[in-house]
TIPA-289103 format. One line per 5 residues: number of its first residue (from 1); for each residue x, y, z of C-alpha. Coordinates in nm, 4 decimals, padded with zeros to 6 digits, always signed. Example, Ala and Ser with C-alpha at 12.3 -4.5 7.8 and 13.67 -1.06 7.14 Angstrom:
1 = +01.2300 -00.4500 +00.7800; +01.3670 -00.1060 +00.7140
END
This chain:
1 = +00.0000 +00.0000 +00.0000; +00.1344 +00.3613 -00.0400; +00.2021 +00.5160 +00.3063; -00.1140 +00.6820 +00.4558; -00.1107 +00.8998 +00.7634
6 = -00.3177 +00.7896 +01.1096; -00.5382 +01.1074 +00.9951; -00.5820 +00.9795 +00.6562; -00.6990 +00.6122 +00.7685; -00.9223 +00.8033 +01.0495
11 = -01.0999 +00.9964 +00.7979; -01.1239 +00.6969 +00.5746; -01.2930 +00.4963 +00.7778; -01.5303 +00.7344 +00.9816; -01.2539 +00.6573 +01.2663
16 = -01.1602 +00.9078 +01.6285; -00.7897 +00.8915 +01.7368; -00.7264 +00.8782 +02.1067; -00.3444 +00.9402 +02.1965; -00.0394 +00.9275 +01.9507
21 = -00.0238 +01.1533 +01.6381; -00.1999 +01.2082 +01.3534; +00.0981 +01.1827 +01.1253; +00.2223 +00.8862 +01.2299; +00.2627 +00.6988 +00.8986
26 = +00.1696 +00.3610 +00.7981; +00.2822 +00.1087 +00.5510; +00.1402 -00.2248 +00.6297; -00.1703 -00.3820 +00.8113; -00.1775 -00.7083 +00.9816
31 = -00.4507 -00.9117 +01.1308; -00.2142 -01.1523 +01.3653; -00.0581 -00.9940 +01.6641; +00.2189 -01.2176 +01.6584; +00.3180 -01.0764 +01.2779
36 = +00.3889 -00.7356 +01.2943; +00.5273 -00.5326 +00.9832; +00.7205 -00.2420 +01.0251; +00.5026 +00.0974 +00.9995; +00.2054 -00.2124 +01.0950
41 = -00.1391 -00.1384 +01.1708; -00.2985 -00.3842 +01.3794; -00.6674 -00.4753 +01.3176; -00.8228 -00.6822 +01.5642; -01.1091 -00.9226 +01.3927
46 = -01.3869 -01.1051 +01.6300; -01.3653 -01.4429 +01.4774; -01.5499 -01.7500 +01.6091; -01.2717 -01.8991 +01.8186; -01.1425 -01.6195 +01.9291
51 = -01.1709 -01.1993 +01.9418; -00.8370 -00.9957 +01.8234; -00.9019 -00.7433 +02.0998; -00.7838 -00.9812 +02.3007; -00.4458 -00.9061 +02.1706
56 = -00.4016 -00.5232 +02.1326; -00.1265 -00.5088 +02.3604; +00.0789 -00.8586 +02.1906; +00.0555 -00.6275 +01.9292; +00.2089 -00.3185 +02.0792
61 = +00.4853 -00.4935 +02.2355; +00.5644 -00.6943 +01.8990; +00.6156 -00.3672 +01.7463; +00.3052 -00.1800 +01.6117; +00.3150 +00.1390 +01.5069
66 = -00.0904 +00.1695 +01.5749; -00.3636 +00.0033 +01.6419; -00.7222 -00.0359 +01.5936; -00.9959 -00.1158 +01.8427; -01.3660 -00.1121 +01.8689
71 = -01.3887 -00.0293 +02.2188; -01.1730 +00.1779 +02.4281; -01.1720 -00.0234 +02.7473; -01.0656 -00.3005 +02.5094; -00.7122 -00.1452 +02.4762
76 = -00.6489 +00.0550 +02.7899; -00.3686 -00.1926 +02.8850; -00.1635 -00.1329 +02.5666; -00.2101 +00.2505 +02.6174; -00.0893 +00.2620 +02.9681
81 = +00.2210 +00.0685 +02.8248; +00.2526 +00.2554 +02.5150; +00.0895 +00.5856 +02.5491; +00.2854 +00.7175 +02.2373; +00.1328 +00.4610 +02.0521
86 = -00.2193 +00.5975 +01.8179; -00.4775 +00.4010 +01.8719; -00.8312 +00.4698 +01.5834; -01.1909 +00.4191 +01.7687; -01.4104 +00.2558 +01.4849
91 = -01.7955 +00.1088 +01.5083; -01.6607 -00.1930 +01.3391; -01.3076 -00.3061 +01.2843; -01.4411 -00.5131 +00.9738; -01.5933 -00.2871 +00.8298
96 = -01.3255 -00.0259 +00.9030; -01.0988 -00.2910 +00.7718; -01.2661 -00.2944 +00.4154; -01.3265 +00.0650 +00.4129; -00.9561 +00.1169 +00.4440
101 = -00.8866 -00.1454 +00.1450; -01.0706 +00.0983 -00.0625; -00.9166 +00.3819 +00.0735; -00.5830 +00.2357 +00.0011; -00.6915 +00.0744 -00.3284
106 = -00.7812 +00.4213 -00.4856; -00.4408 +00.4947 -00.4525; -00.2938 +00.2889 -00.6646; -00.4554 +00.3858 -00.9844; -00.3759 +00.0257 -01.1436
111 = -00.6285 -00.1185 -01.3990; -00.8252 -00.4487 -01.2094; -00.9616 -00.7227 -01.3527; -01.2038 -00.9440 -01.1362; -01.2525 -01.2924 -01.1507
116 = -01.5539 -01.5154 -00.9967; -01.7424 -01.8150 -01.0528; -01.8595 -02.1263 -00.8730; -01.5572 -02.3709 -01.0022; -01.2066 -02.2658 -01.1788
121 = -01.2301 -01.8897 -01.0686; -00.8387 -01.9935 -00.9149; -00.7022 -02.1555 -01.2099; -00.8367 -01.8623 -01.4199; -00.7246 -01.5878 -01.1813
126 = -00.3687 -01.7727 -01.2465; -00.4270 -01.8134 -01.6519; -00.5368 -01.4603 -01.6722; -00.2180 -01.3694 -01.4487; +00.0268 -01.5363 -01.6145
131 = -00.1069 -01.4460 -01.9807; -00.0850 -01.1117 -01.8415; +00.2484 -01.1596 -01.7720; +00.3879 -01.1376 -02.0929; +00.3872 -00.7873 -02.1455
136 = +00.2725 -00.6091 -01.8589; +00.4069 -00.6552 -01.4433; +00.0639 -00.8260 -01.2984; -00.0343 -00.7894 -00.9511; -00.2745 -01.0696 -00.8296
141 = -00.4239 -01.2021 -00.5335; -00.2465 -01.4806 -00.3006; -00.3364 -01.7964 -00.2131; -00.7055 -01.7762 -00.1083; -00.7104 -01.4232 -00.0191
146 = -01.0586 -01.3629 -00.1736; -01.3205 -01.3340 +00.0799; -01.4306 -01.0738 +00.3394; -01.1443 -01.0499 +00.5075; -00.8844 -01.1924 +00.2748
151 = -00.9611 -00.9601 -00.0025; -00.8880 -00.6230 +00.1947; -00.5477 -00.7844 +00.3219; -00.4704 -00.8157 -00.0902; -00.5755 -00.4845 -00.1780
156 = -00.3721 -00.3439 +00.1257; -00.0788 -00.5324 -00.0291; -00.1388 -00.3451 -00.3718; +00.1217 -00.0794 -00.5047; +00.1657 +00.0996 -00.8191
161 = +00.4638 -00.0420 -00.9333; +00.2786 -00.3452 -01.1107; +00.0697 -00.2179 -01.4589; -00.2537 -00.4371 -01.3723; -00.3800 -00.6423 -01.0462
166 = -00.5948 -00.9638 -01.1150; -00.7684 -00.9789 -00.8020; -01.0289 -01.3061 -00.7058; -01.3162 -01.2814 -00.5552; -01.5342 -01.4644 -00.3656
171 = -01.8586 -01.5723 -00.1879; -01.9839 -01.7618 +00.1002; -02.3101 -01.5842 +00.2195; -02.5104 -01.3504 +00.0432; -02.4025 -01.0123 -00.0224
176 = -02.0500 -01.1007 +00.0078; -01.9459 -01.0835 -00.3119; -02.1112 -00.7385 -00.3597; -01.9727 -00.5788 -00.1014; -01.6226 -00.6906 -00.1402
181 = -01.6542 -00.6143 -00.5179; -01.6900 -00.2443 -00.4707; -01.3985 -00.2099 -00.2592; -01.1677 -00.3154 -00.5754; -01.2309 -00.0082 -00.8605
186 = -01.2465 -00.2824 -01.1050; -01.1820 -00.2189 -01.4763; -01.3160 -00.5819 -01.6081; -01.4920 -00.8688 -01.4474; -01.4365 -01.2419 -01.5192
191 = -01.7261 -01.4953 -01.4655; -01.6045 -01.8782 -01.5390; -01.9536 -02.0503 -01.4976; -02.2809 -02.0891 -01.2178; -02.2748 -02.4086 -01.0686
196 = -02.4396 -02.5198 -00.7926; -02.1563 -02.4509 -00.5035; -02.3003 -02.3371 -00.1970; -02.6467 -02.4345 -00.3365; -02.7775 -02.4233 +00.0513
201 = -02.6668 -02.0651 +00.1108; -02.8525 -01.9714 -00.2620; -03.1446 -02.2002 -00.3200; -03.1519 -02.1889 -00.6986; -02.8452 -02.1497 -00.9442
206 = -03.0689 -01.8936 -01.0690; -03.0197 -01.6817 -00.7200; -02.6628 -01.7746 -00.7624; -02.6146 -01.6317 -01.1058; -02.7574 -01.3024 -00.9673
211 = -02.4750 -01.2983 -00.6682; -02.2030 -01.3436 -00.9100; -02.3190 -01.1084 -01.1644; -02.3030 -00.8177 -00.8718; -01.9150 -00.8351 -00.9533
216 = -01.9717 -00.5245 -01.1343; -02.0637 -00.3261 -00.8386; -01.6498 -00.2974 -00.8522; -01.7163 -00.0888 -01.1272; -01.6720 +00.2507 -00.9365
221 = -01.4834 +00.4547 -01.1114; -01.4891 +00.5606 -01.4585; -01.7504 +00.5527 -01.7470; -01.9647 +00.2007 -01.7892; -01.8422 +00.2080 -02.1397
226 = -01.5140 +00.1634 -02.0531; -01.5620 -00.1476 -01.8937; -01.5335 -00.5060 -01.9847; -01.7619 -00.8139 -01.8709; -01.6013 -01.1700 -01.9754
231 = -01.8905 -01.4384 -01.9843; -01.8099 -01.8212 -02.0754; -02.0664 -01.8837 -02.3338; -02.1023 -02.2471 -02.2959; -02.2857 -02.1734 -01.9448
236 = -02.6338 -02.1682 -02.0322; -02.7039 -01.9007 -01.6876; -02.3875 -01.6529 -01.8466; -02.5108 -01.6829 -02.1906; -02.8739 -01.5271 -02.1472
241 = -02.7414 -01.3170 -01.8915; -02.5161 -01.1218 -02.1366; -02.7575 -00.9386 -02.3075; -02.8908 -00.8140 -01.9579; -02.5455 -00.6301 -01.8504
246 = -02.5661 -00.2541 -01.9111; -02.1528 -00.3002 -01.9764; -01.9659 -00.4301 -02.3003; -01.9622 -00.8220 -02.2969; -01.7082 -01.0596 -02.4702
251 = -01.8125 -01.3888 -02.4826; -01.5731 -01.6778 -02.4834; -01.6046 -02.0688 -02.5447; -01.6814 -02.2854 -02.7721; -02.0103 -02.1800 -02.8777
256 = -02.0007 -02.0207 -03.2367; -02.1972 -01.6851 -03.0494; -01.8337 -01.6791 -02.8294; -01.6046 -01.3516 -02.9448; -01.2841 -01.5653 -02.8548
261 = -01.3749 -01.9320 -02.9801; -01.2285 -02.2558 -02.9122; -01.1753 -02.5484 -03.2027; -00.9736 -02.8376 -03.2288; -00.8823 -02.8908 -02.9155
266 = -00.6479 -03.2215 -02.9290; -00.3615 -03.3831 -02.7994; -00.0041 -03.3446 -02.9152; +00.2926 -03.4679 -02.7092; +00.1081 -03.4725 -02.4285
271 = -00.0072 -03.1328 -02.4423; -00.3885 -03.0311 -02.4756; -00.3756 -02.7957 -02.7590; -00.6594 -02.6163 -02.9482; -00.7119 -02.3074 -03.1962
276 = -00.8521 -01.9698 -03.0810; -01.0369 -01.7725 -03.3007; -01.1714 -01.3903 -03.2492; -01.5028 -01.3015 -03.4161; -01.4383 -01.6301 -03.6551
281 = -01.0943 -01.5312 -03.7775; -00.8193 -01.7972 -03.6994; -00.5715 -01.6220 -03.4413; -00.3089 -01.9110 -03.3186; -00.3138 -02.2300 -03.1883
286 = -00.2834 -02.2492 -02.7733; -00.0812 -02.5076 -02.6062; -00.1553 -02.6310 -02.2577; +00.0327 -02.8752 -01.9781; -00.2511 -02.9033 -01.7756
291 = -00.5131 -03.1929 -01.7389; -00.8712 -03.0632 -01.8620; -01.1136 -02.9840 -02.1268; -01.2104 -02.7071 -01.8748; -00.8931 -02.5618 -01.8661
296 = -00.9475 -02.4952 -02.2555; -01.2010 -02.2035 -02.1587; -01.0512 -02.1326 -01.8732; -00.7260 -02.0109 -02.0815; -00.9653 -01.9090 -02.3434
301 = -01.0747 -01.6384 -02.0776; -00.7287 -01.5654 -02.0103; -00.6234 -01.4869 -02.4359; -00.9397 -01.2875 -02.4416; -00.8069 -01.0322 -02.1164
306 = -00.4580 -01.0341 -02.2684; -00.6185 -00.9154 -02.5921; -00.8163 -00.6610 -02.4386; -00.4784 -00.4707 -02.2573; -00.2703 -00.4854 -02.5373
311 = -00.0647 -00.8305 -02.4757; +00.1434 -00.9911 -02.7908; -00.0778 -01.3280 -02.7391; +00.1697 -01.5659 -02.9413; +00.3752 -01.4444 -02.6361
316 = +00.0560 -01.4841 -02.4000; +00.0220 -01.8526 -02.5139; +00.3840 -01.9711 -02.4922; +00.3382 -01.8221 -02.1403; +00.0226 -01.9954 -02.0925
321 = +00.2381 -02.3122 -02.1838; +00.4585 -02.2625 -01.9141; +00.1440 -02.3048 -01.6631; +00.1877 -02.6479 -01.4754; -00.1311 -02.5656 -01.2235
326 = -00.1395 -02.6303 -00.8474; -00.1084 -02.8505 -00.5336; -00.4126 -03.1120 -00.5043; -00.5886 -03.0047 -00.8220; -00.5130 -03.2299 -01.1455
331 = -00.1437 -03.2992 -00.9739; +00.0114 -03.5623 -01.1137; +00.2299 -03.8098 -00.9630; +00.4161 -04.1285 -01.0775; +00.4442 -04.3952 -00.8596
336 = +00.5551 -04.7230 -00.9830; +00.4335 -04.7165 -01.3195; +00.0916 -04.5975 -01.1753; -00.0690 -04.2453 -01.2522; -00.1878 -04.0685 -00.9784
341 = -00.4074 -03.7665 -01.0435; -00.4979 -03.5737 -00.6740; -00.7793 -03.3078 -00.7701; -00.8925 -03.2897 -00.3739; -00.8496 -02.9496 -00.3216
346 = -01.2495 -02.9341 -00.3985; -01.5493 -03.0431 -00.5441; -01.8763 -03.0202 -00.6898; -02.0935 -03.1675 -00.9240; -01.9515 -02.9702 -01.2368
351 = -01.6051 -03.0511 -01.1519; -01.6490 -03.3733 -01.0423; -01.7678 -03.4442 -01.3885; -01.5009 -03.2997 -01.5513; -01.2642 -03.5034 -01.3469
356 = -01.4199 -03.8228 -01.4794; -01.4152 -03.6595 -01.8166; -01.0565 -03.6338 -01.7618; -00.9429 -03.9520 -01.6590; -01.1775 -04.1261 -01.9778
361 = -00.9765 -03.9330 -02.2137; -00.6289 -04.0377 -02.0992; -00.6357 -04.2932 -02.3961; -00.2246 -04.2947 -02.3850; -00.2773 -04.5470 -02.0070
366 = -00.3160 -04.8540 -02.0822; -00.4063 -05.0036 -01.7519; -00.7171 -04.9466 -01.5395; -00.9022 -04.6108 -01.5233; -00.9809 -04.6226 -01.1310
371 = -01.1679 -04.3343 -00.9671; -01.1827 -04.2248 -00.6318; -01.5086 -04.0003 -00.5280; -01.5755 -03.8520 -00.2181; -01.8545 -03.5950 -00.0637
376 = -01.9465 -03.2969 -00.1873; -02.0623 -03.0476 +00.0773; -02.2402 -02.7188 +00.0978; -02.4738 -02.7982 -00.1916; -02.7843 -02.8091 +00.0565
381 = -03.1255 -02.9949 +00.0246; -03.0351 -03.1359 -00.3335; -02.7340 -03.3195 -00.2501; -02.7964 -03.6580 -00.2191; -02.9811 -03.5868 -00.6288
386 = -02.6063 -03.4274 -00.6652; -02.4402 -03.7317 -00.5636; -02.6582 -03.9656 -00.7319; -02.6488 -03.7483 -01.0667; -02.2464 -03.7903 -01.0962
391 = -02.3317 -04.1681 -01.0026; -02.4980 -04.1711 -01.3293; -02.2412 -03.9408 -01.5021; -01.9947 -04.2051 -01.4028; -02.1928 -04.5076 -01.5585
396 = -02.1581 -04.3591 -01.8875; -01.7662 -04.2740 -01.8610; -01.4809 -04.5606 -01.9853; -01.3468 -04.6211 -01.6617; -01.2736 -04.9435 -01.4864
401 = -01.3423 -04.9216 -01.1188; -01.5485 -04.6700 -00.9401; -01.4346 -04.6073 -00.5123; -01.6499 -04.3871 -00.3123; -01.5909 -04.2902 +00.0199
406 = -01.7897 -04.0781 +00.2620; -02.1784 -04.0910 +00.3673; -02.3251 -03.8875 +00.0585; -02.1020 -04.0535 -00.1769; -02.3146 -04.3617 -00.1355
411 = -02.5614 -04.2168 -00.2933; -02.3051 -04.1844 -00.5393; -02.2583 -04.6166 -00.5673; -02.6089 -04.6057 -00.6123; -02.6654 -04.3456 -00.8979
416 = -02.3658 -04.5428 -01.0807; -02.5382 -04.9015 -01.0393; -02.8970 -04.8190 -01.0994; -02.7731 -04.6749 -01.4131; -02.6184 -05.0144 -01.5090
421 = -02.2438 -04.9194 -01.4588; -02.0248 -05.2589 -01.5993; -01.7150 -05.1429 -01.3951; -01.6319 -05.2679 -01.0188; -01.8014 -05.0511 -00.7524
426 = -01.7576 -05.0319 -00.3961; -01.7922 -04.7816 -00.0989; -01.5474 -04.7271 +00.1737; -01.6400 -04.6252 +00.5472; -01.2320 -04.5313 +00.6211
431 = -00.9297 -04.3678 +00.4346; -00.7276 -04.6688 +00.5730; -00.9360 -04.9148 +00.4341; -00.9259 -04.7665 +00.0799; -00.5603 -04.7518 +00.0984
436 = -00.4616 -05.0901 +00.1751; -00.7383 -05.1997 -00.1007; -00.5757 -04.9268 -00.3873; -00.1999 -05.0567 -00.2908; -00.3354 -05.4256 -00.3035
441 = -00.5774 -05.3610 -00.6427; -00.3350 -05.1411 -00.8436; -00.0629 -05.2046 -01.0895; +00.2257 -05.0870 -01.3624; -00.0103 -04.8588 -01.6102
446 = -00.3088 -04.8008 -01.3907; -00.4035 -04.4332 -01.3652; -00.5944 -04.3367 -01.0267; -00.8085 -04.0205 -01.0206; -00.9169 -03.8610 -00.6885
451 = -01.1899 -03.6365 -00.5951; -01.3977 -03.4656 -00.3046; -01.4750 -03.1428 -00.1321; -01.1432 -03.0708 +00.0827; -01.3020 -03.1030 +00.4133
456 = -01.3084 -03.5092 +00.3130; -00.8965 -03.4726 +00.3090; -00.8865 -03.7389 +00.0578; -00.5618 -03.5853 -00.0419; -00.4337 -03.8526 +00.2801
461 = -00.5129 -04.0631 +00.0298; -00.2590 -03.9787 -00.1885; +00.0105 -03.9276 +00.0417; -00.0859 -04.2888 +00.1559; +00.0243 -04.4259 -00.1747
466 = +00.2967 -04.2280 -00.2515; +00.4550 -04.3077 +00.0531
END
């Protein structure tokens, strides 16, 4: 962030200063007492295990330089210790969190493009980033920093010594994504697909499509003409929606309607490759090294924001190239002679699906196709129909041998066998169980494919047949 004075951040935020100055100057903000940056402001957040005003003075004494607190008694300790120390009053420290992101954000003056959706928004942000990359310094958000809190903590990390940020965003509970939207002075928004994550928060992926679509409410700054919504036009939800948006829309997929369209996408060396075309005219070929039809529109996306700021996109794609993907989602592993694919990081219905799509289409393995499905959570009163619908998904696929673990994924088993799956099927109560059975069951040329939400930790599973 650029430095900001305690009576900058006060004003910001709607905040009262009690003791210290008002020029004291800050740099950095930090949520953990025990992590204090130099020129640190320390926010205390009321989380449900425990309440950061418990640790105003930790904070003082690891070094900051001031603090925030909701209530005055809350930090009378660390004044009598520190007294130089400025300490801001605020309603909310959330809130005053957030409305300092935007304070700070508005400084930087960077271009930033948004990214959303109910499955790939990660991979994307990373596409987009790193097609970015290849002619301009790109900014983007860490890790999982995309929520209520994490969000601010990027934008308070943002300078203007990168060209463009590619910030992602997203949602657990209604009005989330809104909110934390219009802290962000977006230039374009990014929306991969509407699925039916968190389905019990939502109800409908029709309520679902109209939380993602309030990404634009970043647009806060600037004229609406000048922005840029990027819809995948294979989603049916995205598709109608586009002609709704009172902002420019480019459509990409493989739909012929699609500005940026995807065609022969094949297999070359091991690569996923396919041609990208812009409103029908042949542009170049794309080359990919990660597992995926989905990753095809997923770096469609990314060509399509490249193209919009200006980026050489034969550089873009041999860039794009370079993109492996990340720990527990389509990681592969060689143990053995056996391929093992560990997509746990998370799941749903649509990616679960496009898991099994990718373990069919590894045609080059000889040996048995074995998947590995666990639960899916947070998809509310339809999930066991959920479960049972990939059941049936998975009848239809070329595999050999279907595991499920976990008490929804039985419903799973049974979607698969009413449907007349030939393959060997058989649920698991226990990781340890399914371990012993995998190391006793597999051999040289067998690939094995696993999938669940992360809160199943099937990714034990893995580690329990690598080591």
């Amino acid at each position: 962030m650029k430095p900001m004075s305690i009576k900058e951040i006060s004003e910001a935020i709607e905040g009262s200063r009690i003791l210290g100055n008002d020029d004291v100057i800050i740099e950095n903000v930090s949520t953990d007492s025990r992590v204090i940056p130099e020129k640190g402001l320390f926010v205390p957040i009321k989380g449900a295990n425990a309440d950061g005003h418990s640790f105003l003075l930790k904070a003082a004494e690891n070094g900051a330089s001031a603090l925030m607190s909701e209530r005055r008694e809350a930090v009378e300790g660390a004044l009598a210790a520190y007294p130089e120390i400025p300490v801001i009053l605020v309603k909310d420290t959330t809130e005053a969190l957030q409305d300092f992101a935007k304070a700070a954000r508005l400084k930087t003056g960077i271009p930033a493009v948004g990214v959303t959706g109910s499955v790939g928004k990660t991979t994307t942000r990373e596409m987009i980033s790193t097609a970015l990359s290849a002619g301009l310094k790109v900014y983007k958000t860490e890790n999982n920093f995309n929520n209520w809190l994490g969000l601010p903590m990027t934008l308070l990390s943002m300078t203007d010594e990168d060209d463009i940020a590619v910030l992602e965003l997203g949602m657990n509970v209604r009005g989330e994504l809104g909110r934390i939207s219009s802290l962000s002075d977006l230039d374009a928004a990014v929306i991969t697909n509407i699925g039916v994550a968190h389905m019990e928060y939502y109800g409908s992926q029709e309520e679902i499509l109209k939380e993602k679509l309030t990404i634009t409410r970043g647009f806060t700054n600037g004229a609406p003409e000048d922005k840029m919504v990027f819809l995948n036009a294979d989603d049916p939800f995205l598709k109608k929606a586009a002609a709704t948006l009172p902002y420019p829309v480019t459509l990409y997929g493989t739909s012929d309607e699609a500005d940026y369209q995807v065609k022969n996408v094949r297999s070359e060396e091991g690569f996923t490759v396919f041609d990208l075309y812009k409103h029908h005219e042949f542009l170049l070929p794309v080359r990919l090294s990660v597992l995926g039809s989905f990753n095809v529109l997923n770096a469609a996306a990314a060509m399509a924001v490249a193209d919009r700021y200006h980026v050489d996109l034969e550089k873009a794609a041999d860039k794009l190239a370079s993109f492996t993907g990340f720990k527990n989602r389509l990681q592969r592993f060689m143990k053995d002679g056996c391929l093992i694919i560990d997509d746990t990081y998370n799941a749903s219905p649509a990616s679960m699906k496009a898991g099994l799509d990718v373990l069919e289409g590894l045609t080059d393995r000889k040996g048995k196709k074995i998947a590995v499905l666990g639960d899916m959570f947070e998809l509310g009163d339809g999930s066991p129909a959920f479960h049972y619908e990939v059941g049936i998904y998975a009848a239809s696929k070329k595999i050999d041998v279907l595991y499920v673990i976990g008490e929804q994924s039985i419903e799973i088993e049974r979607g698969a066998r009413e449907k007349g799956a030939v393959f060997e099927i058989r649920h698991f109560e226990d990781k340890e169980s399914l371990i012993q059975t995998l190391k006793e069951r597999i051999e040289p040329g067998d690939t094995v494919y696993l999938k669940a939400s992360n809160s199943m930790k099937l990714k034990e599973v893995t580690e329990g047949l690598l080591a």
